[in-house]
DOZA-437824 format. One record per atom (N, C-alpha, C): atom name; residue number from 1; x, y, z; residue in one letter. Coordinates in steps of 0.1 Angstrom, whole numbers, plus 5000, padded with zeros to 4 digits. Layout:
<rs>
R   gunu   mivo     xx     yy     zz   rose
R     CA    NUM      X      Y      Z      A
...
</rs>
This chain:
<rs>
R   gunu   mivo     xx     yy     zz   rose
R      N      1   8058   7203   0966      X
R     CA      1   8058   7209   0952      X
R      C      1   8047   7219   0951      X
R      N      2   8051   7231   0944      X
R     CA      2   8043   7241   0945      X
R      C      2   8027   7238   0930      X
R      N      3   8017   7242   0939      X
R     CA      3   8005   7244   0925      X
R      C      3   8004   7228   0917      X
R      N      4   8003   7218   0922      X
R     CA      4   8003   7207   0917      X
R      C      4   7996   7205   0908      X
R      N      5   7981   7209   0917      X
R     CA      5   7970   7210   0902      X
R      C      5   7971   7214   0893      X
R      N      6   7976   7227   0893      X
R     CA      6   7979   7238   0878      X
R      C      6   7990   7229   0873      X
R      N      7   8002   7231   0880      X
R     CA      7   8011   7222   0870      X
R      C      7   8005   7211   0864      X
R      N      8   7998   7199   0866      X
R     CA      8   7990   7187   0858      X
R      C      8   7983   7197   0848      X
R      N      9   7979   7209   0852      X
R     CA      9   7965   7214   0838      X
R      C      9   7979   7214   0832      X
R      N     10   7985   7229   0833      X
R     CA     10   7997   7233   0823      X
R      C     10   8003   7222   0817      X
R      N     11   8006   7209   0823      X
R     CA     11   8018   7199   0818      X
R      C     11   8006   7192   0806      X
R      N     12   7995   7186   0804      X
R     CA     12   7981   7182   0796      X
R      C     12   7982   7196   0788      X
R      N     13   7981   7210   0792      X
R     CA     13   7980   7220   0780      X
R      C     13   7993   7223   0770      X
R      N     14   8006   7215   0775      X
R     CA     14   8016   7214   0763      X
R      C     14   8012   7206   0758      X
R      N     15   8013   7191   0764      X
R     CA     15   8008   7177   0756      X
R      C     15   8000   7180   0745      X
R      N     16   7989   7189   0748      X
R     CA     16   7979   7190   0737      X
R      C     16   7981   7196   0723      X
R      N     17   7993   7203   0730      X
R     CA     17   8003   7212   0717      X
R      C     17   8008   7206   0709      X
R      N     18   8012   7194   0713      X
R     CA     18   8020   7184   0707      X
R      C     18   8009   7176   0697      X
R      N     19   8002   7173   0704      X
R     CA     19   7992   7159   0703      X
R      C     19   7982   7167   0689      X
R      N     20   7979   7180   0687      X
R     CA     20   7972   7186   0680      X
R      C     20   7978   7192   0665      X
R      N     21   7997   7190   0668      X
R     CA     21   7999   7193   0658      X
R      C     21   7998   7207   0655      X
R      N     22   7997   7215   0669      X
R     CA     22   7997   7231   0666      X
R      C     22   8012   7236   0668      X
R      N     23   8027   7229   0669      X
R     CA     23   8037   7234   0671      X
R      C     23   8049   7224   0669      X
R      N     24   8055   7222   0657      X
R     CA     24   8071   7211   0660      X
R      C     24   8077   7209   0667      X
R      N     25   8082   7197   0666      X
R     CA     25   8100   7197   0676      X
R      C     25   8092   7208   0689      X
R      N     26   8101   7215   0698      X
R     CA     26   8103   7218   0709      X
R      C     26   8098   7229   0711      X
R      N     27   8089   7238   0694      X
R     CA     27   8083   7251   0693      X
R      C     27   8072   7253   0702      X
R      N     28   8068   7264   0708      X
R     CA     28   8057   7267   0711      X
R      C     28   8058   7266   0729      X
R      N     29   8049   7268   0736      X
R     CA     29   8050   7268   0748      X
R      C     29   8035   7272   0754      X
R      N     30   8033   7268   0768      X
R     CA     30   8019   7265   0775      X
R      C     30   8018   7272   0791      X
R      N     31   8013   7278   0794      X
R     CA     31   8015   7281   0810      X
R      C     31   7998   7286   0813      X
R      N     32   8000   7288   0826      X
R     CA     32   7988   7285   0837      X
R      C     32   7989   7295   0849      X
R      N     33   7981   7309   0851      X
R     CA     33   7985   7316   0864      X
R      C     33   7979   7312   0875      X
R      N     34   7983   7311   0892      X
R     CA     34   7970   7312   0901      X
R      C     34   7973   7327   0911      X
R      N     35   7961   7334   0906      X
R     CA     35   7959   7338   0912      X
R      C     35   7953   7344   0930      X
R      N     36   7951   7335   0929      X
R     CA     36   7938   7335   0946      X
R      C     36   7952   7331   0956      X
R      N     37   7966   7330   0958      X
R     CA     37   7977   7327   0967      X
R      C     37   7978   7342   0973      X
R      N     38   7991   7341   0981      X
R     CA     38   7994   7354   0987      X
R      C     38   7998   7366   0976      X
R      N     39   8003   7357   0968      X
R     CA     39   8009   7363   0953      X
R      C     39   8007   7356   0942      X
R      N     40   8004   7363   0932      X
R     CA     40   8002   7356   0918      X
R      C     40   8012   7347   0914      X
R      N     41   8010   7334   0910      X
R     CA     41   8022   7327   0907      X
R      C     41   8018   7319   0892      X
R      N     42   8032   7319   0883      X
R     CA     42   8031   7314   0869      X
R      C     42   8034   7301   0869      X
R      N     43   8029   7286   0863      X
R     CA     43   8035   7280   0858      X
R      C     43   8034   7280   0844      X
R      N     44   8047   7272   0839      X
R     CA     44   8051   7276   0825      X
R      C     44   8062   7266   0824      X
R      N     45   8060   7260   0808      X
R     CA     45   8070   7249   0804      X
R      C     45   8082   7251   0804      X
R      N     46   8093   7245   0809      X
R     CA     46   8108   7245   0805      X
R      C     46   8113   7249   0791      X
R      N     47   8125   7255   0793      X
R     CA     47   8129   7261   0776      X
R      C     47   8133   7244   0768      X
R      N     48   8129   7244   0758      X
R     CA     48   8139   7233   0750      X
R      C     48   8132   7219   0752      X
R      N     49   8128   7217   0760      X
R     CA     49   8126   7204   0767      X
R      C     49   8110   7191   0760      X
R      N     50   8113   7182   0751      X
R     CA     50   8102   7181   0744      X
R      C     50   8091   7178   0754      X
R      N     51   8076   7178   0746      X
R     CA     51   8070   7177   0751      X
R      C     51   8067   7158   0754      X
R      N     52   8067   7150   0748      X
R     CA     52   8063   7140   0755      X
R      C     52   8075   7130   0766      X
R      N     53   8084   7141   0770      X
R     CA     53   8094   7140   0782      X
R      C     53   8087   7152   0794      X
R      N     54   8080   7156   0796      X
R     CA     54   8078   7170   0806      X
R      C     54   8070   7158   0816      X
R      N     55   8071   7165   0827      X
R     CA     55   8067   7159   0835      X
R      C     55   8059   7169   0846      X
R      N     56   8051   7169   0858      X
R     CA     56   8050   7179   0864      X
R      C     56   8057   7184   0869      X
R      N     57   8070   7180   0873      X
R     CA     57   8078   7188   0880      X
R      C     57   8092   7190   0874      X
R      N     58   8089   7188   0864      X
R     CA     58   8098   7198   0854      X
R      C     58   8094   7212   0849      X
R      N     59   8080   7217   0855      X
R     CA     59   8073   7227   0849      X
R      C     59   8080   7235   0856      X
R      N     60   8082   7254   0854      X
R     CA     60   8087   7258   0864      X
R      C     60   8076   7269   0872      X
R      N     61   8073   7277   0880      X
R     CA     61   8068   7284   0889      X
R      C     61   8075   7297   0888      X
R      N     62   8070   7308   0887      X
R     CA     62   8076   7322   0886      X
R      C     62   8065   7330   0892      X
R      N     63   8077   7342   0892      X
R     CA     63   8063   7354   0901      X
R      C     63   8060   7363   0887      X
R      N     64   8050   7371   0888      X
R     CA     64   8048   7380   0877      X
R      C     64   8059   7387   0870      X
R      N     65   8069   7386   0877      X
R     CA     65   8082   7398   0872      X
R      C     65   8086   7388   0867      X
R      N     66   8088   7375   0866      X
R     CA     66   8097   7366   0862      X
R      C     66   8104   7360   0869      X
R      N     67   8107   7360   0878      X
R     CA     67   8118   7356   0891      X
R      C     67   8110   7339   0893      X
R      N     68   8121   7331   0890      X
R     CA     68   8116   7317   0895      X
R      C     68   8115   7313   0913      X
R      N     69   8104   7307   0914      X
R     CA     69   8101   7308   0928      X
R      C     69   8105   7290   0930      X
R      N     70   8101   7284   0920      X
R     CA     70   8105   7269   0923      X
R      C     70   8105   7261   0907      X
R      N     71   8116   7250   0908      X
R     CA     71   8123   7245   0894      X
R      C     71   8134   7243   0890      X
R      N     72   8140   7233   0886      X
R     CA     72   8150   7231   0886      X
R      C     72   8160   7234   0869      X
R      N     73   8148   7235   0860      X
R     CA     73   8153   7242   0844      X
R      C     73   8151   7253   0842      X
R      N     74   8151   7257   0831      X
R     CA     74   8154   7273   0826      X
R      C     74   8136   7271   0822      X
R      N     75   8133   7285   0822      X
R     CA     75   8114   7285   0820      X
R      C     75   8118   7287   0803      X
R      N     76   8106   7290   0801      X
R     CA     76   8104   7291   0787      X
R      C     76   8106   7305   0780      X
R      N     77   8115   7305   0772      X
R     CA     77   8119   7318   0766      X
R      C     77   8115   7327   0768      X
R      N     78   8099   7323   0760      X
R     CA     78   8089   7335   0760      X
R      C     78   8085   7338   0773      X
R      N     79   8091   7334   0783      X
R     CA     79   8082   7338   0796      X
R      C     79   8080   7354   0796      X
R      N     80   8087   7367   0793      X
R     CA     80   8086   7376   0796      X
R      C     80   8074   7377   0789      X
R      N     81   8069   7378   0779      X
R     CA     81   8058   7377   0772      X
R      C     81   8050   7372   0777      X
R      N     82   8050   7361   0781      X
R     CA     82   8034   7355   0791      X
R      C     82   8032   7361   0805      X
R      N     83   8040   7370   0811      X
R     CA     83   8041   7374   0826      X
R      C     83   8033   7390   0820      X
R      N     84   8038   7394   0807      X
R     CA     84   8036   7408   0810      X
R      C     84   8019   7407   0803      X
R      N     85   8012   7396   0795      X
R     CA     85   8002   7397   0791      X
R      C     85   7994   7393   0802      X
R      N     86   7998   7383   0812      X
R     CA     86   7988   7383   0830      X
R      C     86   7988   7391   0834      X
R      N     87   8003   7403   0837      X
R     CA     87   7996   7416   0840      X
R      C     87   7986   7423   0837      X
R      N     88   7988   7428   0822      X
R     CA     88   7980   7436   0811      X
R      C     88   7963   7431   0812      X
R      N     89   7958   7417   0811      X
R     CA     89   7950   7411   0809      X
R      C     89   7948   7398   0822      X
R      N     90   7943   7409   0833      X
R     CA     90   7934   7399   0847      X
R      C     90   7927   7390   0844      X
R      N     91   7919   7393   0830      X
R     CA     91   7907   7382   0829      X
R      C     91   7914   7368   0827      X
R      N     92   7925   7366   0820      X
R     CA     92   7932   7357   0819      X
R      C     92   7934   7348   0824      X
R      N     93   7937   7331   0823      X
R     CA     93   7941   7326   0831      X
R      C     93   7952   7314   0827      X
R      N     94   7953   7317   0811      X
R     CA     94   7963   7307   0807      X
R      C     94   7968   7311   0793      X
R      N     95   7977   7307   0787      X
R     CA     95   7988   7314   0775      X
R      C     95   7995   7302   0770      X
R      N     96   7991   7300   0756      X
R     CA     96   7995   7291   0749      X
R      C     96   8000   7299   0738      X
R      N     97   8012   7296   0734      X
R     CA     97   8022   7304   0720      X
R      C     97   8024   7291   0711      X
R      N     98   8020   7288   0695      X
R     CA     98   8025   7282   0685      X
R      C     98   8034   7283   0681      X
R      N     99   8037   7278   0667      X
R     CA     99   8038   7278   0656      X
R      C     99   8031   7274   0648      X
R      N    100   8011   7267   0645      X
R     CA    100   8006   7266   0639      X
R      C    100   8012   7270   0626      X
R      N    101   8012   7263   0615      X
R     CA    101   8009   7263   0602      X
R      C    101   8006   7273   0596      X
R      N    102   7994   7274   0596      X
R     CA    102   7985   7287   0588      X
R      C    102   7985   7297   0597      X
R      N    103   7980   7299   0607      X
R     CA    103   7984   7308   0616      X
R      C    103   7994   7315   0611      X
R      N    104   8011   7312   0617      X
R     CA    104   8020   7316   0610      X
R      C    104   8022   7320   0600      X
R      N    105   8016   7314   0591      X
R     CA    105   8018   7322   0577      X
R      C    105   8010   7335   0576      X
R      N    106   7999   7334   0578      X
R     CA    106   7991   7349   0582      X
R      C    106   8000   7361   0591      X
R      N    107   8005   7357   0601      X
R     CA    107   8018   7364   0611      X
R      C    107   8023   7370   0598      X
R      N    108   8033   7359   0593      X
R     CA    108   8046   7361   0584      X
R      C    108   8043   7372   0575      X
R      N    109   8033   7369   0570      X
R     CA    109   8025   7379   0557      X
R      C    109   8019   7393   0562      X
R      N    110   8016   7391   0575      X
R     CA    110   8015   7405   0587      X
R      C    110   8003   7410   0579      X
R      N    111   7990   7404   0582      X
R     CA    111   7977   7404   0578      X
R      C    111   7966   7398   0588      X
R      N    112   7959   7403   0591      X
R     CA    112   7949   7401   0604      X
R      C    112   7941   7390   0596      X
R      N    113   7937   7384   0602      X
R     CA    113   7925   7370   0594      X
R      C    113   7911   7377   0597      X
R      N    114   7910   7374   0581      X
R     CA    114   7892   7384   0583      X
R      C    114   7886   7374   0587      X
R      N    115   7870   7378   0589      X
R     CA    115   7861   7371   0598      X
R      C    115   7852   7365   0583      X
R      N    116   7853   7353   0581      X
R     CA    116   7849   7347   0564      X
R      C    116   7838   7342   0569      X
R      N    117   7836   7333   0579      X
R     CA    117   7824   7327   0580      X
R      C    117   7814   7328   0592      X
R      N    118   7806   7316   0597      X
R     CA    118   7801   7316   0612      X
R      C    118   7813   7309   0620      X
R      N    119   7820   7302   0616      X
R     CA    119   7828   7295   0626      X
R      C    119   7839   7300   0630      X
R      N    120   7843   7314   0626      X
R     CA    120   7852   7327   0628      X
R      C    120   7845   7328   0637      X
R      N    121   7833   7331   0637      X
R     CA    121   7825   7343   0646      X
R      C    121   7820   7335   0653      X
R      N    122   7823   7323   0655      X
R     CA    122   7818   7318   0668      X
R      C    122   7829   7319   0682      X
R      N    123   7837   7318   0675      X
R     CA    123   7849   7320   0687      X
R      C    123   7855   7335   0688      X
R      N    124   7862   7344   0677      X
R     CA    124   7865   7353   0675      X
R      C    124   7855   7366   0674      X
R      N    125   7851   7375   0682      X
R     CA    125   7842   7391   0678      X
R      C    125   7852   7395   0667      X
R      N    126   7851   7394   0652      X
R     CA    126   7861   7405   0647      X
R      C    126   7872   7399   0642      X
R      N    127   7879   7400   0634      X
R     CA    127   7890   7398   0627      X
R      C    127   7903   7391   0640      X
R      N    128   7910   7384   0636      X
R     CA    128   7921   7380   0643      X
R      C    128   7930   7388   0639      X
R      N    129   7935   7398   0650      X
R     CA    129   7944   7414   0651      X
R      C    129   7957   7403   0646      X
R      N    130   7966   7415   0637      X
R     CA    130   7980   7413   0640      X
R      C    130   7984   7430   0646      X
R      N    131   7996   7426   0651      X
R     CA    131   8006   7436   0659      X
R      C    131   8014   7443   0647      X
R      N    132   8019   7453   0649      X
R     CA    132   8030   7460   0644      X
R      C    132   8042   7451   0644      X
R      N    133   8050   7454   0632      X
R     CA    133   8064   7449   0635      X
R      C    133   8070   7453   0646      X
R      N    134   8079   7447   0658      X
R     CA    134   8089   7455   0665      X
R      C    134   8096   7460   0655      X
R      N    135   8105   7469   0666      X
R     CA    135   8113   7478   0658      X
R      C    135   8122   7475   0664      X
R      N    136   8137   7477   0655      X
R     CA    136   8153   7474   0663      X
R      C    136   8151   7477   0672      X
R      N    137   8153   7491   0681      X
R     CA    137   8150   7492   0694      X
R      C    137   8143   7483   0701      X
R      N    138   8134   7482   0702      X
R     CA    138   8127   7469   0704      X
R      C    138   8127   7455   0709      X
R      N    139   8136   7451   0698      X
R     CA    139   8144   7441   0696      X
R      C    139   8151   7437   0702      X
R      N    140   8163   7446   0701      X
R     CA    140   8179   7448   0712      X
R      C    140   8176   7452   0725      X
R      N    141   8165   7459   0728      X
R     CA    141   8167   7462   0739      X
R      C    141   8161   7453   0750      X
R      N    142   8144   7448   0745      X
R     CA    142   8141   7437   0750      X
R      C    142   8129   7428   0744      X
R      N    143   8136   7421   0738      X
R     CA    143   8125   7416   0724      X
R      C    143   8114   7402   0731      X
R      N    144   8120   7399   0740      X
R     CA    144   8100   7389   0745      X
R      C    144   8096   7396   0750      X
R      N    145   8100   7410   0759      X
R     CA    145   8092   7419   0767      X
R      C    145   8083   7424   0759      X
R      N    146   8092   7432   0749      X
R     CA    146   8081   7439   0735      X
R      C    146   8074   7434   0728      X
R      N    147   8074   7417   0728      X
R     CA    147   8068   7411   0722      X
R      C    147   8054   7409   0727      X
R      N    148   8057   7412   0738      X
R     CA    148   8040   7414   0743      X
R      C    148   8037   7426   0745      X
R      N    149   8045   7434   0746      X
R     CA    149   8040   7452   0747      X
R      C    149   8034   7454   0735      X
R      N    150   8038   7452   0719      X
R     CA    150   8031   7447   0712      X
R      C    150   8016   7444   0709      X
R      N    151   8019   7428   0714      X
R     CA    151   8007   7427   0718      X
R      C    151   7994   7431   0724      X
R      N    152   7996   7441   0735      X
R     CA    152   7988   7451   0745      X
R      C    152   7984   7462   0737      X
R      N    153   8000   7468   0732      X
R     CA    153   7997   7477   0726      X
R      C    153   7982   7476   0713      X
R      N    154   7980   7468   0707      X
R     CA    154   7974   7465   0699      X
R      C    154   7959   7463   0702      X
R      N    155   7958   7456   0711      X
R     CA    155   7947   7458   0719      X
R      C    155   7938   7471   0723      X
R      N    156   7947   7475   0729      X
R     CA    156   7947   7494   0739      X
R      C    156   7942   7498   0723      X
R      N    157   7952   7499   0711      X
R     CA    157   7946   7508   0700      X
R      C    157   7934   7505   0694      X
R      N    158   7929   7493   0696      X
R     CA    158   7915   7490   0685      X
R      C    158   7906   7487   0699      X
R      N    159   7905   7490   0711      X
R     CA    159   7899   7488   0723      X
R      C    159   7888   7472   0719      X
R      N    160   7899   7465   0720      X
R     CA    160   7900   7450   0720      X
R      C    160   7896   7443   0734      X
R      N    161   7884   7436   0733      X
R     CA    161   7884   7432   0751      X
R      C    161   7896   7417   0747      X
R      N    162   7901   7410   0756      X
R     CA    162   7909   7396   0751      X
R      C    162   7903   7386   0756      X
R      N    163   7893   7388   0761      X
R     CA    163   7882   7377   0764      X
R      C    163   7873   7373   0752      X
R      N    164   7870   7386   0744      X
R     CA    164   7863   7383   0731      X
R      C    164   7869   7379   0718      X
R      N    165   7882   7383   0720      X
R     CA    165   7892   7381   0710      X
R      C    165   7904   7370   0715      X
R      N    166   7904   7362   0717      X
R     CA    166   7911   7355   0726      X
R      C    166   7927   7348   0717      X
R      N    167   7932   7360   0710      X
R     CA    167   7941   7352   0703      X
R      C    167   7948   7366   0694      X
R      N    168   7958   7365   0691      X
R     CA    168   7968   7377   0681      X
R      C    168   7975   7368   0672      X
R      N    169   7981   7377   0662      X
R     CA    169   7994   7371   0654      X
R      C    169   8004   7384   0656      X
R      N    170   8012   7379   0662      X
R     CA    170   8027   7391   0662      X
R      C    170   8034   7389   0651      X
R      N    171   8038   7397   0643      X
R     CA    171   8040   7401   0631      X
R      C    171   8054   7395   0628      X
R      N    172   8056   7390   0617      X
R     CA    172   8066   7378   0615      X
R      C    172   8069   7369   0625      X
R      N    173   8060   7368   0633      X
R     CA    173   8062   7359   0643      X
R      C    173   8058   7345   0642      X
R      N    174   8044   7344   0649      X
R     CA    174   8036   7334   0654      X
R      C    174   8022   7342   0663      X
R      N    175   8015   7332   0660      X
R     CA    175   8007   7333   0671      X
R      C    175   8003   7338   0682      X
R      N    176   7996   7337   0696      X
R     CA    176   7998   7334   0710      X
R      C    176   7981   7332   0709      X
R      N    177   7975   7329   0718      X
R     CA    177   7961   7323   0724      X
R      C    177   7963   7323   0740      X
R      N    178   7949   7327   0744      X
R     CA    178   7947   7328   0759      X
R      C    178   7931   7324   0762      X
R      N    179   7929   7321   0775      X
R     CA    179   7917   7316   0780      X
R      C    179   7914   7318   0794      X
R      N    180   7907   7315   0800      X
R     CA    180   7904   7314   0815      X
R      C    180   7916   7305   0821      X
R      N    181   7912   7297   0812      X
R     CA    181   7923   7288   0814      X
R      C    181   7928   7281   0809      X
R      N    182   7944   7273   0812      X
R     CA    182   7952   7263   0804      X
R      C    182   7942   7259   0794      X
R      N    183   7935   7251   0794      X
R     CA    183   7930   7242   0788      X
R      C    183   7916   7250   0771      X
R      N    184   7916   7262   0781      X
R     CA    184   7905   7269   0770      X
R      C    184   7916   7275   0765      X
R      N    185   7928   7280   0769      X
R     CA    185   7940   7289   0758      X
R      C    185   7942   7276   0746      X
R      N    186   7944   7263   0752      X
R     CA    186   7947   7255   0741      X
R      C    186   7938   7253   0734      X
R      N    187   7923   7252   0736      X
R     CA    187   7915   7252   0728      X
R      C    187   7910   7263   0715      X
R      N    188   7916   7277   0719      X
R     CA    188   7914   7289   0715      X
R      C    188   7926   7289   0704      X
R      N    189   7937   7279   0707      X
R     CA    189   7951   7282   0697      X
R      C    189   7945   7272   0685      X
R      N    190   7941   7258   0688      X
R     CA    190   7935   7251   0683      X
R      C    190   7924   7261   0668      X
R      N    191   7913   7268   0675      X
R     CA    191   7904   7274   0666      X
R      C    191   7912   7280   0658      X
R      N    192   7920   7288   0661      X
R     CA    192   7927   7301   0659      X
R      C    192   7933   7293   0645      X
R      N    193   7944   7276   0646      X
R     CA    193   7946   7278   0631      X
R      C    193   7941   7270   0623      X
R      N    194   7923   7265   0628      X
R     CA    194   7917   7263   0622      X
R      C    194   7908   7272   0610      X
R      N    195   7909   7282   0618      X
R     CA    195   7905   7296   0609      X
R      C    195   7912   7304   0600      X
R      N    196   7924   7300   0605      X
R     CA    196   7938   7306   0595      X
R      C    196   7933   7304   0584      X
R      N    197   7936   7285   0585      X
R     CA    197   7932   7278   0573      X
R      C    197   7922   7278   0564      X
R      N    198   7912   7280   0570      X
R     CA    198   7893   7282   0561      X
R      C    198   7898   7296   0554      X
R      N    199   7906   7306   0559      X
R     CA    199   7901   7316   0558      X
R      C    199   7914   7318   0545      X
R      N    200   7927   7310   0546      X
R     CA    200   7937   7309   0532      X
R      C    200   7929   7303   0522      X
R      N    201   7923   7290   0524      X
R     CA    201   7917   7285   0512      X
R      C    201   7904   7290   0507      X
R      N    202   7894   7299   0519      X
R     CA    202   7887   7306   0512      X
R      C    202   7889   7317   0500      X
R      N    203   7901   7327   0507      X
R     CA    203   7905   7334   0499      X
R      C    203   7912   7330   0484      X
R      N    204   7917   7320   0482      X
R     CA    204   7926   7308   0469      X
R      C    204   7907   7309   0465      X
R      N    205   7899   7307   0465      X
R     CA    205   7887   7304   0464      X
R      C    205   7876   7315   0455      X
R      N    206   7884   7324   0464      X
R     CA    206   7883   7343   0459      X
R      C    206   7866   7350   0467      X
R      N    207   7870   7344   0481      X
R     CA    207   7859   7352   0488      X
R      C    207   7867   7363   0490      X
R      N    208   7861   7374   0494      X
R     CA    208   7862   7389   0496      X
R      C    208   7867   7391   0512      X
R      N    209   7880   7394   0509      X
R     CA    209   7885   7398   0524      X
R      C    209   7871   7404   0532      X
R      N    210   7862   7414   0530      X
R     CA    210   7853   7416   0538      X
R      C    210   7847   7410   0547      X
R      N    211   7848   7402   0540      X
R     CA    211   7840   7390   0551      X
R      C    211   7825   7388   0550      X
R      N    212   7817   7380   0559      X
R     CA    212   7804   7376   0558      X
R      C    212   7803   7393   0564      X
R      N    213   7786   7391   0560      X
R     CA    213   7779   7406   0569      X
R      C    213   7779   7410   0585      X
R      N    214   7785   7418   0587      X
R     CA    214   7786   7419   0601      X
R      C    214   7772   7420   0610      X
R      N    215   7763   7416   0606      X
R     CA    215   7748   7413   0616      X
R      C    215   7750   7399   0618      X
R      N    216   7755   7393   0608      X
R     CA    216   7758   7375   0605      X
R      C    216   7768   7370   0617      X
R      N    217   7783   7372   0617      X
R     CA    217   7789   7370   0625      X
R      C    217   7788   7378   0637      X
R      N    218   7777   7391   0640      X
R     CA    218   7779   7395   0654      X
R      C    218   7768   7386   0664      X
R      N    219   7757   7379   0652      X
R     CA    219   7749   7371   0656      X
R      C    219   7755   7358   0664      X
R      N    220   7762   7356   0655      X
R     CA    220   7769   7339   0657      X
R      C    220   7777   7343   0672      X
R      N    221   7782   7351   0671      X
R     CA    221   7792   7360   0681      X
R      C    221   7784   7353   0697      X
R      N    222   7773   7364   0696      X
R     CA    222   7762   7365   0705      X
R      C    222   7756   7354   0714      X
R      N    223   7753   7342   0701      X
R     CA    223   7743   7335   0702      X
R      C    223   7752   7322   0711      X
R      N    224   7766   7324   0712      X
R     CA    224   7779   7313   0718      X
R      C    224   7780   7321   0733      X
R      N    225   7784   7338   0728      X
R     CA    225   7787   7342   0745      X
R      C    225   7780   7353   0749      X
R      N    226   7768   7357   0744      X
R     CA    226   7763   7371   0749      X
R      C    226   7754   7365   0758      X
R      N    227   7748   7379   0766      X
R     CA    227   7739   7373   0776      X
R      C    227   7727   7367   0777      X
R      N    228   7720   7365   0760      X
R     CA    228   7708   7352   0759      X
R      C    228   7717   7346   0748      X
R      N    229   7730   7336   0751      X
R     CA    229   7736   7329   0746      X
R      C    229   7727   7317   0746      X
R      N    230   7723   7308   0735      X
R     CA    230   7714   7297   0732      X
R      C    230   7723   7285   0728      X
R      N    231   7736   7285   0727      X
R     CA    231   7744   7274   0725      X
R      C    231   7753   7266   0737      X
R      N    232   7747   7255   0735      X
R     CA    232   7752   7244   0751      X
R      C    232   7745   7244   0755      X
R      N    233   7745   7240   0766      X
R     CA    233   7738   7234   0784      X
R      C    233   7737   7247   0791      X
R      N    234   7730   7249   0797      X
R     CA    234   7728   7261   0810      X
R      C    234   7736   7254   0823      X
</rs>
């Protein structure tokens, strides 16, 4: 069996999807790239398939184009979308898609989440982007592909690194989150609609879309990942 290791992270990074309550029933999806092989290879959850039935080797294996290399189910819908943001985004090493709650609703309402406090700005540099609507074309022609062209796209225009911003809302969509790896994308989806939420009930509250002072959160920013970062263990 191919990437054993990865499949165990990937197959623990859907579990967590489940287990966290970031996605219902059979929504959402988890995958894991390696690249250090002859060729980059994806794993990624089966379509449909719940989570506390997956097993490792129900996971499936694909090449960057999508072509299944080993597996016995159909991959996960969204694969095109997770293959073309491993392209787009090397630093990458894992892709976790919701349906979080609040998250989503921020999507649905097609509104970036401002940066309200320190605990935005500890994980996120900057507002959590939303994407443009697709457009029919789009849609019909190849809608998980453009769902991450989108994505990219959105990046490329506000020159967005995705290491610092490690998360989007695609516009009436949902979510997506990424990390080094499985395990930090789920941790990153996790923040992502914990922020939603602070950041809906702050506003019900009537803080100022603006947000805290931008010396405030570039600090907090800094002080987690810049290069005299002071938070954790060395």
């Amino acid at each position: 069996m191919l990437l054993e290791a990865l499949r165990e992270q990937v197959l623990h990074a859907n579990q967590e999807i489940a287990r966290r309550g970031l996605a219902p029933h059979t929504f959402g999806n988890a995958s894991g790239i390696d690249r250090l092989g002859p060729e980059p290879l994806v794993v990624i959850k089966p379509s449909g398939v719940d989570y506390a039935r997956l097993t490792p080797g129900d996971l499936v294996v694909t090449d960057l184009d999508g072509k299944v290399v080993e597996g016995h189910l159909r991959p996960s819908s969204d694969l095109d979308t997770h293959v073309l943001l491993y392209r787009e985004f090397p630093e990458i090493g894992g892709i976790v898609h919701t349906h979080s709650e609040f998250a989503t609703s921020w999507a649905q309402a097609g509104r970036p989440i401002p940066c309200l406090g320190t605990t935005h700005a500890d994980y996120f540099h900057g507002p959590v982007p939303i994407t443009e609507p697709l457009t029919a074309d789009e849609v019909s022609r190849a809608y998980v592909h453009n769902t991450g062209a989108v994505i990219v796209r959105r990046f490329r225009q506000q020159s967005l690194d995705p290491i610092a911003v490690p998360g989007v809302l695609v516009a009436g969509h949902a979510p997506f989150a990424w990390g080094k790896t499985a395990a930090e994308a789920v941790e990153h989806a996790d923040v992502l609609e914990y922020v939603a939420r602070l950041a809906f009930r702050s506003i019900l509250l009537g803080a100022p879309e603006s947000g805290i002072p931008p010396y405030v959160s570039e600090h907090h920013y800094q002080r987690k990942h810049g290069p005299k970062a002071t938070y954790g263990q060395r």
